[in-house]
C-alpha positions as YAML, in Angstrom:
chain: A
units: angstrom
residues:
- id: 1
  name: UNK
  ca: [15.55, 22.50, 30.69]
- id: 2
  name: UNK
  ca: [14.81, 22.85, 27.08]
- id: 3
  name: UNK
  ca: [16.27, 20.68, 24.74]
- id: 4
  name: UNK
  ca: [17.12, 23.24, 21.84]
- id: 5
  name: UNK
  ca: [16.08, 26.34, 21.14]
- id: 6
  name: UNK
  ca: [15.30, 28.75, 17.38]
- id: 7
  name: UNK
  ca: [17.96, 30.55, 15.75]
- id: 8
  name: UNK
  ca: [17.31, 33.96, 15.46]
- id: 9
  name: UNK
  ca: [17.91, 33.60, 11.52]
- id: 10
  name: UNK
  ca: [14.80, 33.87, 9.68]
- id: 11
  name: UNK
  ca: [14.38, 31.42, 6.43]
- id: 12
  name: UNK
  ca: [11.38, 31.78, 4.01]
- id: 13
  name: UNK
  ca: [10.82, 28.64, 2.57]
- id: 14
  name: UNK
  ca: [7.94, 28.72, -0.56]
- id: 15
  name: UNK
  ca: [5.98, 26.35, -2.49]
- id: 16
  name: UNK
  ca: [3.24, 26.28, -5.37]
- id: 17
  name: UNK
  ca: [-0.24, 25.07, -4.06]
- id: 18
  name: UNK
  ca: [-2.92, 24.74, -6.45]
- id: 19
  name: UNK
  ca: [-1.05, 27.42, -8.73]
- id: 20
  name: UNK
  ca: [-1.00, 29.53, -6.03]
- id: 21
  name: UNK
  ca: [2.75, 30.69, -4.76]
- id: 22
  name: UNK
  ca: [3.04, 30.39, -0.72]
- id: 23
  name: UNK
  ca: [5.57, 31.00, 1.63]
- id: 24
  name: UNK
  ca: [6.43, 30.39, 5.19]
- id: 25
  name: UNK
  ca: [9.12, 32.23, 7.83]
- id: 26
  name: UNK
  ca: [11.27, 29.03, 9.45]
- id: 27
  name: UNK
  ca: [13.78, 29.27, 12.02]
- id: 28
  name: UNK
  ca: [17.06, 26.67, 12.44]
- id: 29
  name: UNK
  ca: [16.72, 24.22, 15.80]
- id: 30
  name: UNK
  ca: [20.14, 24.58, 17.65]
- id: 31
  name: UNK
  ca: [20.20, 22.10, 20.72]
- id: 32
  name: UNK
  ca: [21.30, 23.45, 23.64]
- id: 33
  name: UNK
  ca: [22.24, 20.24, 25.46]
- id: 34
  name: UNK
  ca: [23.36, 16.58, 25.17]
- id: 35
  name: UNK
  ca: [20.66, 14.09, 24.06]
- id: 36
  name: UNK
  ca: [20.13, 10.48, 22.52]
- id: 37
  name: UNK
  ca: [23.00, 10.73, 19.50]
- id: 38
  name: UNK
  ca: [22.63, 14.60, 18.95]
- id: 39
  name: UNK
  ca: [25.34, 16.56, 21.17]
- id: 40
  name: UNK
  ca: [25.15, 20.35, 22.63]
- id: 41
  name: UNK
  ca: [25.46, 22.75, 19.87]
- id: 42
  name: UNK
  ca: [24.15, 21.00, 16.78]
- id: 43
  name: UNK
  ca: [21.81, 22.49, 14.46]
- id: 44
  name: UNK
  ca: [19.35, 20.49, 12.77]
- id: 45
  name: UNK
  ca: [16.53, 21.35, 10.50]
- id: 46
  name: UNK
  ca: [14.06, 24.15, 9.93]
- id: 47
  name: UNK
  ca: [10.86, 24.75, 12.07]
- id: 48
  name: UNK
  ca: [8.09, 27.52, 12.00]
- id: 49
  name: UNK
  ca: [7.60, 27.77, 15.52]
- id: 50
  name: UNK
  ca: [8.64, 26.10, 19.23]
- id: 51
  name: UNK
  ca: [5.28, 24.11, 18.60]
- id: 52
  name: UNK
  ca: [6.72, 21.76, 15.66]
- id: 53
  name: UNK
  ca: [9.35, 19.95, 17.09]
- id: 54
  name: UNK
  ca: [8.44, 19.23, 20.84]
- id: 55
  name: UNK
  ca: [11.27, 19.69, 23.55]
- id: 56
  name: UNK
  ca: [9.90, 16.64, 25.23]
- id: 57
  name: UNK
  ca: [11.68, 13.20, 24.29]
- id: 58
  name: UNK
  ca: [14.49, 12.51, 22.27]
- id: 59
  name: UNK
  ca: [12.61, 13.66, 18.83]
- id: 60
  name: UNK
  ca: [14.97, 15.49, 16.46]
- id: 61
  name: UNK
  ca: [15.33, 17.20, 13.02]
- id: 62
  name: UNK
  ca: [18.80, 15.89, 11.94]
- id: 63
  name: UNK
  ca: [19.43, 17.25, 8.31]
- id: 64
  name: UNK
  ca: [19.64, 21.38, 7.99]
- id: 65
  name: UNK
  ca: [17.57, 20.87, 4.91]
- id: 66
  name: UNK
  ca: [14.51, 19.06, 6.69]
- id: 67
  name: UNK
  ca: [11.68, 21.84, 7.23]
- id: 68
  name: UNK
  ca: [8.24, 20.98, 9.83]
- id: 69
  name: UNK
  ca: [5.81, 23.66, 9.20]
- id: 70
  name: UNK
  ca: [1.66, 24.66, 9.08]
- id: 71
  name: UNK
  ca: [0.86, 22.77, 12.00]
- id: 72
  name: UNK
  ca: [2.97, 19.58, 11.85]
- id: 73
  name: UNK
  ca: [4.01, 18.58, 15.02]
- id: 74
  name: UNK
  ca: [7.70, 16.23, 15.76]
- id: 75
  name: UNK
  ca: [7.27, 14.61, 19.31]
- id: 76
  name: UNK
  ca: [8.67, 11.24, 21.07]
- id: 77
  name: UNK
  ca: [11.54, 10.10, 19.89]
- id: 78
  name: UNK
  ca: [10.63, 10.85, 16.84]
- id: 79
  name: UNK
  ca: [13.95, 11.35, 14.24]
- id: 80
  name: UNK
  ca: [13.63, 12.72, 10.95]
- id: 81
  name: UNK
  ca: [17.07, 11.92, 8.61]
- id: 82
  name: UNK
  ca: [17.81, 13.47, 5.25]
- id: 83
  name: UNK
  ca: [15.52, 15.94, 4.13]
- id: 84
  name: UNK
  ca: [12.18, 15.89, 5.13]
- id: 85
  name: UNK
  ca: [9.24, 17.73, 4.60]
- id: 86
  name: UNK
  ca: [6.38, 17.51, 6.89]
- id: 87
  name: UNK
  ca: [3.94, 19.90, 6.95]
- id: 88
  name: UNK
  ca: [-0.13, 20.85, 6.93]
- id: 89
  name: UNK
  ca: [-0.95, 19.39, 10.34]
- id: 90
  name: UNK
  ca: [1.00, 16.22, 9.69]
- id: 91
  name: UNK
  ca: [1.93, 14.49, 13.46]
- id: 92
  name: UNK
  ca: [5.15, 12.32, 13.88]
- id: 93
  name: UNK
  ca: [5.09, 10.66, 17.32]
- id: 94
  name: UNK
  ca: [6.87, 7.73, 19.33]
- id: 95
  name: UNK
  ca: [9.55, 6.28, 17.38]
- id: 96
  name: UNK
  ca: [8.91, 6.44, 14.26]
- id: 97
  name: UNK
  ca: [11.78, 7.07, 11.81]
- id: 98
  name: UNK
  ca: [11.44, 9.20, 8.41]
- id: 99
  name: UNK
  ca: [14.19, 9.17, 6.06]
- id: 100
  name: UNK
  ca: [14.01, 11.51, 3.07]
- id: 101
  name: UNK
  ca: [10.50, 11.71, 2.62]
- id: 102
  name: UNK
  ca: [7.56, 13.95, 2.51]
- id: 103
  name: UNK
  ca: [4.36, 13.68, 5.05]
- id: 104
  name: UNK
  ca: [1.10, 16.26, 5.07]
- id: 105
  name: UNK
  ca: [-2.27, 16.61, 5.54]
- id: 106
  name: UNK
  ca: [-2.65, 15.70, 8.48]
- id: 107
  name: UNK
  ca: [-1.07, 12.20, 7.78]
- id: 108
  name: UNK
  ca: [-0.03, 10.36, 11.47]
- id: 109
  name: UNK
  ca: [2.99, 8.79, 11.83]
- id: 110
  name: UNK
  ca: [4.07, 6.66, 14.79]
- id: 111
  name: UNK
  ca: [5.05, 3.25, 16.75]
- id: 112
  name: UNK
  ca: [7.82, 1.94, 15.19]
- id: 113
  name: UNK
  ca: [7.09, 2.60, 11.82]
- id: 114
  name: UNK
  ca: [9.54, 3.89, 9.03]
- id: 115
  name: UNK
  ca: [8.50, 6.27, 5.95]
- id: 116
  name: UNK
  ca: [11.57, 6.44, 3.82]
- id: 117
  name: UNK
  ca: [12.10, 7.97, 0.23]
- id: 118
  name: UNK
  ca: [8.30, 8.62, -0.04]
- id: 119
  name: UNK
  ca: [5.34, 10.50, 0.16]
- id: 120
  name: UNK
  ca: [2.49, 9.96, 2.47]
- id: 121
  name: UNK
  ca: [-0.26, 12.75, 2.33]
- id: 122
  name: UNK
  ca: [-4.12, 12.83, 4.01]
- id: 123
  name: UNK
  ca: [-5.22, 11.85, 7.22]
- id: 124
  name: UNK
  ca: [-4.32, 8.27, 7.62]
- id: 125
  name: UNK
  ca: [-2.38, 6.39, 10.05]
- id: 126
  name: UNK
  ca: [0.89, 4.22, 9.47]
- id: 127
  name: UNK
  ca: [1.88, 2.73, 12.88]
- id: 128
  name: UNK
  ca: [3.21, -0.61, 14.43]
- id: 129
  name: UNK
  ca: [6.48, -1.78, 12.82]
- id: 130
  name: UNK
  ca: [5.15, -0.74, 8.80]
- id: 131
  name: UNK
  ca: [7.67, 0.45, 6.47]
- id: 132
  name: UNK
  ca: [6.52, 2.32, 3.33]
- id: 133
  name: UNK
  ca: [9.45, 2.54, 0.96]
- id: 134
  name: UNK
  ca: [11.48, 3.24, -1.99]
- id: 135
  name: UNK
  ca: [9.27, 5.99, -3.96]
- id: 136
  name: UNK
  ca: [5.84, 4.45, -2.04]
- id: 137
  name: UNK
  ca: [3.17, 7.14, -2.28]
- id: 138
  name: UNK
  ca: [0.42, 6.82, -0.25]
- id: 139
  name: UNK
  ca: [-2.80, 9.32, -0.24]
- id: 140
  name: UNK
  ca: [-5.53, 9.06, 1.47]
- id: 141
  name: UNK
  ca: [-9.31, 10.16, 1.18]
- id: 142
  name: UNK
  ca: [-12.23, 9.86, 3.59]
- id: 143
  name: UNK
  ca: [-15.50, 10.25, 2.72]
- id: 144
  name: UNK
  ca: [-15.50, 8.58, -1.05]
- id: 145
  name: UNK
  ca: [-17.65, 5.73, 0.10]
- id: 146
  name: UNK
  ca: [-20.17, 4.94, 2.31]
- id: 147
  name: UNK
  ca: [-17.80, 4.42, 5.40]
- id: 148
  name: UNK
  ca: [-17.53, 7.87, 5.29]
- id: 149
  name: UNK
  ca: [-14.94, 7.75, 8.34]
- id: 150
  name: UNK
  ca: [-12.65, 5.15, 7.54]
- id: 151
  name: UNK
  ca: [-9.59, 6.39, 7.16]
- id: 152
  name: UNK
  ca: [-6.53, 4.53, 5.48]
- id: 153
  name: UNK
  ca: [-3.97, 2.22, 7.75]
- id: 154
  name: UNK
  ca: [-1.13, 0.88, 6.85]
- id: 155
  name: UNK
  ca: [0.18, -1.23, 10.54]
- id: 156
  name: UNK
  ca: [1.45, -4.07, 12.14]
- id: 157
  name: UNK
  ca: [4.53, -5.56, 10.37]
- id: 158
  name: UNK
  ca: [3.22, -4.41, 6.39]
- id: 159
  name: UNK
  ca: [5.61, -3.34, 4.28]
- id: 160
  name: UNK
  ca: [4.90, -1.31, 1.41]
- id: 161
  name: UNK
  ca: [7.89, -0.67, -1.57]
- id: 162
  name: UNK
  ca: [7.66, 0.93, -4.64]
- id: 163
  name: UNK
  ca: [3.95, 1.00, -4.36]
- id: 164
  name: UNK
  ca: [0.68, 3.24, -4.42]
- id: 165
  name: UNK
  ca: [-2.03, 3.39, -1.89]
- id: 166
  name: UNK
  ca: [-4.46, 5.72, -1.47]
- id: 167
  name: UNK
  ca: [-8.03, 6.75, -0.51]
- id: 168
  name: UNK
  ca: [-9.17, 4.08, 1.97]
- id: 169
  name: UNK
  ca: [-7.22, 0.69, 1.94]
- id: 170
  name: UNK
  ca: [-5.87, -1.23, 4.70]
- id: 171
  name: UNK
  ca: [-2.27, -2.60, 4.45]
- id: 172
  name: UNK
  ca: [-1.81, -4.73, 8.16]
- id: 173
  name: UNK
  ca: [-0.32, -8.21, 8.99]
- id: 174
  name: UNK
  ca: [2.93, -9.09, 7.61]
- id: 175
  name: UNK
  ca: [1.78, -8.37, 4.29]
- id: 176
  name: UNK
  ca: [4.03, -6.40, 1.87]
- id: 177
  name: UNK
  ca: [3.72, -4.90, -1.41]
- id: 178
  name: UNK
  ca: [6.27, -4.27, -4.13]
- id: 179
  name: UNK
  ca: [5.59, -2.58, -6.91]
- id: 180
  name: UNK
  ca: [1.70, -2.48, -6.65]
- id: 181
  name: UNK
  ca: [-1.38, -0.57, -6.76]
- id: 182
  name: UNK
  ca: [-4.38, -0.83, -3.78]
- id: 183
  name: UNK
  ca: [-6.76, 1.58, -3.75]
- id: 184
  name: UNK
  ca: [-10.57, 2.68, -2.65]
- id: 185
  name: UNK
  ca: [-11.38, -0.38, 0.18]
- id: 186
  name: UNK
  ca: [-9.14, -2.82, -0.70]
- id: 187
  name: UNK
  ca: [-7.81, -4.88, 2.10]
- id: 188
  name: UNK
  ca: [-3.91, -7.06, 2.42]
- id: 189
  name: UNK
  ca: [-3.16, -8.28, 5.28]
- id: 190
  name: UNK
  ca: [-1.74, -11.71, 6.94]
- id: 191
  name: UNK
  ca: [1.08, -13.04, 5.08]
- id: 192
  name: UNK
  ca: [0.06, -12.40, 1.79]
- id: 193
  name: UNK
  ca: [2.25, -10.81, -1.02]
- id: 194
  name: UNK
  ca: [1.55, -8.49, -4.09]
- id: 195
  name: UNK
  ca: [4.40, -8.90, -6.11]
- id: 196
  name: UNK
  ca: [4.92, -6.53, -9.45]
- id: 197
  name: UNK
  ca: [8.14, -5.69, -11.26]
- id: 198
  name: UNK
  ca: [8.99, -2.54, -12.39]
- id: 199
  name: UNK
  ca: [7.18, -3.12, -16.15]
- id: 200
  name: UNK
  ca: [3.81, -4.08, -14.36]
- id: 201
  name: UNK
  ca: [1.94, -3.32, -10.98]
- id: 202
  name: UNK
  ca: [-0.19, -5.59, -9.64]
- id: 203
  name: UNK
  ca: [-3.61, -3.77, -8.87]
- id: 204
  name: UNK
  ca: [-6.34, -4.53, -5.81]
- id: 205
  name: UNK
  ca: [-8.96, -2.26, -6.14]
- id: 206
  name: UNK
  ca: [-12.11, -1.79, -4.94]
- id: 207
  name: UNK
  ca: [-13.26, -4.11, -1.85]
- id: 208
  name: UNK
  ca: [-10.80, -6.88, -3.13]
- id: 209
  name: UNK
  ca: [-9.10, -8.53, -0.50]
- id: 210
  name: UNK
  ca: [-5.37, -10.25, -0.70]
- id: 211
  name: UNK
  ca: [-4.42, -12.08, 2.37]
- id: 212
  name: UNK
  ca: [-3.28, -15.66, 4.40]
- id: 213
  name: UNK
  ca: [-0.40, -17.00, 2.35]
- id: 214
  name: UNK
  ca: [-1.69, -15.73, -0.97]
- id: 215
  name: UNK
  ca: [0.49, -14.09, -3.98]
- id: 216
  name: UNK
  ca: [-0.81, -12.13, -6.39]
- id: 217
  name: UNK
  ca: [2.26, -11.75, -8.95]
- id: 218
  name: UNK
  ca: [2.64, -9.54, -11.76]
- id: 219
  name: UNK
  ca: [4.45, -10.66, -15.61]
- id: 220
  name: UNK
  ca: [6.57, -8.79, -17.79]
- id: 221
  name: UNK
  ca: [4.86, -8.91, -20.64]
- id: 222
  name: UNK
  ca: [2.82, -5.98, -21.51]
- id: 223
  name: UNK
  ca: [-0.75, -7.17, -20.55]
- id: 224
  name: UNK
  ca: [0.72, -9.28, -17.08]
- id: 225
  name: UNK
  ca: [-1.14, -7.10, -14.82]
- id: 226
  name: UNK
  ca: [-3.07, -9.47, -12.18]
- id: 227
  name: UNK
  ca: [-6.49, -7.15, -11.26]
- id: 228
  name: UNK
  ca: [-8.84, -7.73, -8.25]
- id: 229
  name: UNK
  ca: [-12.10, -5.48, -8.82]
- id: 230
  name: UNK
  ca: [-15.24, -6.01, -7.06]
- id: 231
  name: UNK
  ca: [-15.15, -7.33, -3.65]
- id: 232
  name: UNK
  ca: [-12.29, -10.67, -5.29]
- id: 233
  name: UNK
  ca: [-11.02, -12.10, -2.58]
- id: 234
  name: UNK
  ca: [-7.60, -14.58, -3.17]
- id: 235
  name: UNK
  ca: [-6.67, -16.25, -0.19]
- id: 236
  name: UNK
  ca: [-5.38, -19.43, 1.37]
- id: 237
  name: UNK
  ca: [-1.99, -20.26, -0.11]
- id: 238
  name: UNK
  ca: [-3.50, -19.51, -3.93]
- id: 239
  name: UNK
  ca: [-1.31, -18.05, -6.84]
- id: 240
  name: UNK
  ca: [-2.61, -15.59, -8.88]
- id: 241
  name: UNK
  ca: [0.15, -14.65, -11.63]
- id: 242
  name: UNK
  ca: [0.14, -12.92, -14.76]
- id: 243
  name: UNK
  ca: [-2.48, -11.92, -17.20]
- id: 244
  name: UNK
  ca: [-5.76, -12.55, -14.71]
- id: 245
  name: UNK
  ca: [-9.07, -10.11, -14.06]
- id: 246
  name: UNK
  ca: [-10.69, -11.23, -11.00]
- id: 247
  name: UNK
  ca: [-13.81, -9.67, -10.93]
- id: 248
  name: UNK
  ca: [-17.41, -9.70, -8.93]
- id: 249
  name: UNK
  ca: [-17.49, -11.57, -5.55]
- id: 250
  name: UNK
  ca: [-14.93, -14.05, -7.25]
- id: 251
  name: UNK
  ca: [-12.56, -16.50, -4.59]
- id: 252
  name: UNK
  ca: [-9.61, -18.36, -5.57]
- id: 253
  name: UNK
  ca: [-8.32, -19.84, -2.37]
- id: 254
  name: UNK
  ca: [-7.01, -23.34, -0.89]
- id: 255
  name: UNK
  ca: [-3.87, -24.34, -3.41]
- id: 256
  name: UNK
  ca: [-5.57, -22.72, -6.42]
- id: 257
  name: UNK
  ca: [-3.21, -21.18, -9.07]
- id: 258
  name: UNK
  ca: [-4.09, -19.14, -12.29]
- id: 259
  name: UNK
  ca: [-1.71, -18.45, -14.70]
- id: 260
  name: UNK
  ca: [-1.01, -17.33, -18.22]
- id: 261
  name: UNK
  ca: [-4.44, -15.29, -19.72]
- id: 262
  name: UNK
  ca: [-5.50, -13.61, -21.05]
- id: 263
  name: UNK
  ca: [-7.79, -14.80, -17.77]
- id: 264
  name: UNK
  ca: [-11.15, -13.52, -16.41]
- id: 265
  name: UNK
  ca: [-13.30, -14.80, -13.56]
- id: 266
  name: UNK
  ca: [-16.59, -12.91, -12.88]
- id: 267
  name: UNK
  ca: [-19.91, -13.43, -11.36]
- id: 268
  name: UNK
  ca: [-19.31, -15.56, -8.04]
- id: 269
  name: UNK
  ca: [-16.78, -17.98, -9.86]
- id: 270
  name: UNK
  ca: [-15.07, -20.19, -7.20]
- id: 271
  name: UNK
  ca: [-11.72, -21.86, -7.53]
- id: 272
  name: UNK
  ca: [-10.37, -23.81, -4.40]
- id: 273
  name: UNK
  ca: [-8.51, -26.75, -3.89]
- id: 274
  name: UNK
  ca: [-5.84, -27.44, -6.04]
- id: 275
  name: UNK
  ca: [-7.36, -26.55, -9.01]
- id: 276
  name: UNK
  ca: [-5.01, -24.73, -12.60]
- id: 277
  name: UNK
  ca: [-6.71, -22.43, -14.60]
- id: 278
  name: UNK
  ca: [-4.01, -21.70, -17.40]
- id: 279
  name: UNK
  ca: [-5.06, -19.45, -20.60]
- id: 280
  name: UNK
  ca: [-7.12, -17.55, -22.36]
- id: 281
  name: UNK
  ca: [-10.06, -18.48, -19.96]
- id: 282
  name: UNK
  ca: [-13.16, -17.00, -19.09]
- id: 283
  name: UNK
  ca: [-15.33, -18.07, -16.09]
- id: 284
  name: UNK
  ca: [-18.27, -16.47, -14.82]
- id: 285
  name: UNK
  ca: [-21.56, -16.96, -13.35]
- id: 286
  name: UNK
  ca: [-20.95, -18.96, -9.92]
- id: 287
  name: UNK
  ca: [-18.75, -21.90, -11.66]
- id: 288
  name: UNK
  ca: [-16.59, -23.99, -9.72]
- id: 289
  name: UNK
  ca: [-13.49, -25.60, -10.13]
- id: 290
  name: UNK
  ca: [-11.54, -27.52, -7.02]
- id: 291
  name: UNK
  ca: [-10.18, -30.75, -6.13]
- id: 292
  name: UNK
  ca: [-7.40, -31.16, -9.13]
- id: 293
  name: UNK
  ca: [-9.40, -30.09, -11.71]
- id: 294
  name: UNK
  ca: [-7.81, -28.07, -14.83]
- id: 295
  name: UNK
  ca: [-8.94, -25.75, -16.92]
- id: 296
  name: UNK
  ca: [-6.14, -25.12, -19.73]
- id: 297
  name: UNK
  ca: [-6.92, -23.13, -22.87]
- id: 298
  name: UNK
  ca: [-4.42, -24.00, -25.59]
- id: 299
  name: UNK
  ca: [-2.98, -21.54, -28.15]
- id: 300
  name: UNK
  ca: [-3.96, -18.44, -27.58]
- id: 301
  name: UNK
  ca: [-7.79, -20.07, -28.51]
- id: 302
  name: UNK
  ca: [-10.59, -18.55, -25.89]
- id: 303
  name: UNK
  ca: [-12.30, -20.79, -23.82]
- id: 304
  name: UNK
  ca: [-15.64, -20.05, -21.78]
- id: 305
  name: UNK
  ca: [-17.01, -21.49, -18.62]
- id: 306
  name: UNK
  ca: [-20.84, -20.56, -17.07]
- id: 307
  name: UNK
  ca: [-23.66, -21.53, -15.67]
- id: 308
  name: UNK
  ca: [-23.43, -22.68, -12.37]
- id: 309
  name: UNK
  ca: [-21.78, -25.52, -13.80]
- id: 310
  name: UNK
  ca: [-18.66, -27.62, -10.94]
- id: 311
  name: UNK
  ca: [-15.69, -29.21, -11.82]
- id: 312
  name: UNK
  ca: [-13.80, -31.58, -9.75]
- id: 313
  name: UNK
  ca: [-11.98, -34.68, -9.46]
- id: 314
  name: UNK
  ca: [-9.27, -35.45, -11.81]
- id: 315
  name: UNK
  ca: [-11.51, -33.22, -14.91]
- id: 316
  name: UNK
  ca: [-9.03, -31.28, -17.13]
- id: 317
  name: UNK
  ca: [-11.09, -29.35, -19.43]
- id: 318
  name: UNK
  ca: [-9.14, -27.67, -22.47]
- id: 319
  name: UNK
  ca: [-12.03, -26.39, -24.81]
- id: 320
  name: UNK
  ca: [-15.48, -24.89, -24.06]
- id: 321
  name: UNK
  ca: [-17.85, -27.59, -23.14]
- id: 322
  name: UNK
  ca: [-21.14, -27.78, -25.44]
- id: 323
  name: UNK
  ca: [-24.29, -26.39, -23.66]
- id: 324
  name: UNK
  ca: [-25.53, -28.86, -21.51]
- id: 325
  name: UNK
  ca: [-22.16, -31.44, -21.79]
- id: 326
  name: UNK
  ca: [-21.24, -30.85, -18.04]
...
């Protein structure tokens, strides 16, 4: 027996694409019988056709303002709460839950995860037990590198609040995200934590990677916005915090914390152990700096570090050496 069935009401529902004005016909979902928490008789949201919200499962359309149309498709026990708009092939399967929030083109929803109060557009998948949260927008894009086919995931336990991701990152572990920016490849995952404020996001772009026990945490000044470019990589239980550029094929890892800046590391600089770099520092060109070395610019003056040079022990460096003193 089917589970609801269309009003015979006809709704057009329109929107601006592109500057172009479109419109769809939608009919109201009435459900004919008993089911999960929704009870004979209840009318739910807005659907174009018998193909959006499946009559298989305990999938439902709660609020009368919530519209499925142009090929999205509700199945499982799928629930969608508050208005919703999912459209342009979008699919929301199994159990996933979204709450006030917009999904399209061709974006997949399922598992267990939760989309609430945000937007999630392209084809990418966000599945497991991921949340993506408070004003999130995520958009996706294939075919901007060359792993033309990887598509953006956002899976396992991740949560992902007040934040941006889009084209083809991958958000997976128990990692989560507040208030940050990953975009292109960029990679979080384990246990690590990107942690902005609502003056500053913290950004991971390119083929940067954030993960283990690592935090990356934004200031509140206005320059306090910690940037991984260039295939960076901060991992182990490493702080990154504040005014810091992390640039090409760069690793801060182990117990390694840089604060303050403003901070750059470029060129295959290592930092590892339990090593400070504090200041207005610069270090580039495959340096290294572990054990409980520190590198600690004072006042605001600039200080440089290159050429392949290492720094261990007990060394706390405060000034740029002269060529040739380390």
């Amino acid at each position: 027996m089917s589970k609801y069935e269309l009003g015979h009401e006809i709704r057009k529902f329109t929107w601006s694409e592109g500057g172009e004005k479109k419109s769809v016909d939608l009919r109201q979902i009435r459900a004919l019988r008993d089911f999960a928490d929704v009870k004979a008789g209840a009318s739910g949201g807005w659907v174009e056709d018998d193909a959006s919200l499946s009559q298989q499962g305990d999938c439902w359309i709660y609020d009368e303002n919530s519209v499925v149309f142009g090929g999205a498709r509700v199945s499982g026990n799928a629930r969608l709460t508050q208005p919703c708009d999912i459209r342009d092939g979008a699919k929301i399967s199994d159990n996933a839950w979204i709450d006030h929030a917009q999904i399209s083109d061709h974006a997949h929803v399922s598992g267990n995860a939760m989309v609430q109060r945000s937007q999630v557009r392209g084809e990418c998948h966000i599945f497991g037990e991921a949340r993506v949260m408070n004003g999130s927008l995520v958009l996706a894009a294939k075919g901007l590198t060359p792993d033309r086919e990887q598509q953006l995931h956002i899976y396992g336990h991740a949560t992902v609040n007040a934040s941006r991701v889009v084209h083809q990152a991958q958000i997976y572990g128990h990692a989560l995200l507040s208030y940050a920016f990953v975009e292109h490849r960029a990679e979080v995952y384990e246990n690590a934590m990107l942690e902005g404020n609502e003056e500053n996001d913290v950004w991971v772009c390119d083929c940067a990677q954030v993960y283990g026990n690592a935090r990356v945490v934004a200031g509140k000044g206005e320059e306090d916005v910690p940037t991984l470019r260039y295939s960076a990589q901060v991992y182990g239980h490493a702080v990154v915090e504040g005014n810091c550029v992390l640039k090409h094929h760069v690793e801060v890892f182990d117990h390694a914390r840089l604060s303050g800046g403003p901070l750059m590391l470029d060129d295959g600089a290592r930092i590892f152990g339990n090593a400070q770099i504090k200041g207005n520092v610069l270090i580039e060109d495959g340096v290294q700096v572990f054990d409980n070395a520190v590198v600690e610019a004072y006042n605001g003056d600039p200080l440089h570090l290159r050429g392949r040079r290492t720094l261990n022990g007990d060394q706390h460096i405060t000034r740029t050496p002269m060529l040739g003193a380390l």
